[in-house]
C-alpha positions in Angstrom: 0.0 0.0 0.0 1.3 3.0 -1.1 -0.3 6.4 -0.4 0.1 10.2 -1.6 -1.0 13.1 0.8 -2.6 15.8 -1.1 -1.0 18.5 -3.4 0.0 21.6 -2.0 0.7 23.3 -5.0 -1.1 22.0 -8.4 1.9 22.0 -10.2 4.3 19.9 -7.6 4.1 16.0 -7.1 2.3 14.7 -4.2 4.3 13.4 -1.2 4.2 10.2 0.0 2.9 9.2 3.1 4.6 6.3 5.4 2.2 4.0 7.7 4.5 4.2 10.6 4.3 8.2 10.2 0.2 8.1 9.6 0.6 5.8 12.6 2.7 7.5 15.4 0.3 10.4 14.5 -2.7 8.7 15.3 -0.9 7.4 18.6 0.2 10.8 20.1 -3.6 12.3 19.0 -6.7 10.8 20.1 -8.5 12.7 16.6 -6.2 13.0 13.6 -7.8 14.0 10.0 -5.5 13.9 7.0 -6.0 14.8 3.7 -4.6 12.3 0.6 -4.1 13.2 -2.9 -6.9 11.8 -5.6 -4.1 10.0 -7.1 -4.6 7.1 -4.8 -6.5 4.1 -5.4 -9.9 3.8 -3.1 -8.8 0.0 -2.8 -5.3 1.4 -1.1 -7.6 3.9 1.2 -9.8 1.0 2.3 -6.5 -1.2 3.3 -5.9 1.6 5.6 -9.4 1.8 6.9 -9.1 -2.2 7.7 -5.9 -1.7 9.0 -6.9 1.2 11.4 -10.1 -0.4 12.8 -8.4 -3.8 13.5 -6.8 -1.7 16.0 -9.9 -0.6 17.2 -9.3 2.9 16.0 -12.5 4.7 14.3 -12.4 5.4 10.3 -14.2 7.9 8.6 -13.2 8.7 4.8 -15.5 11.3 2.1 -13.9 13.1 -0.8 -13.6 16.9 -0.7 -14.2 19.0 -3.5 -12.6 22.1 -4.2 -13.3 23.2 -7.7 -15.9 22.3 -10.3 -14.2 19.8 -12.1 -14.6 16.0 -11.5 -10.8 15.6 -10.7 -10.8 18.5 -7.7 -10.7 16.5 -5.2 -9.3 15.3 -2.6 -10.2 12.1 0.3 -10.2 13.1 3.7 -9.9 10.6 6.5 -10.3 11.4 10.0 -9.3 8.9 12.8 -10.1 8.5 16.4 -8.8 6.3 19.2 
């Protein structure tokens, strides 16, 4: 599973994001919410949803718009301890 946090610029690459980073976030919050680019698969995103709730962490993914074309977007995922 490979994953890409979103774009801060439009015209730069998104960075990757590492589980054990995602992870030791999630430990030292109770609430996280991060944002991953739409270049991800949603079969990658749910890995990390099944991943995270095996752990008896709670999941919660949507996708965010923020323009008016179909490929401004962005998933969001916010999870709790």
């Amino acid at each position: 599973m490979e994953l890409l946090f979103a774009r801060t610029d439009i015209d730069k690459k998104p960075k990757k994001a590492e589980l054990s980073k995602i992870e030791a976030s999630v430990e030292k919050e109770d609430s996280v919410i991060f944002y991953f680019d739409r270049e991800n698969s949603h079969k990658d995103l749910l890995e990390l949803q099944d991943y995270f709730e095996a752990k008896g962490k709670s999941f919660y993914m949507s996708e965010v718009k923020f323009g008016l074309s179909d490929n401004e977007y962005m998933y969001q995922v916010h999870i709790m301890n």
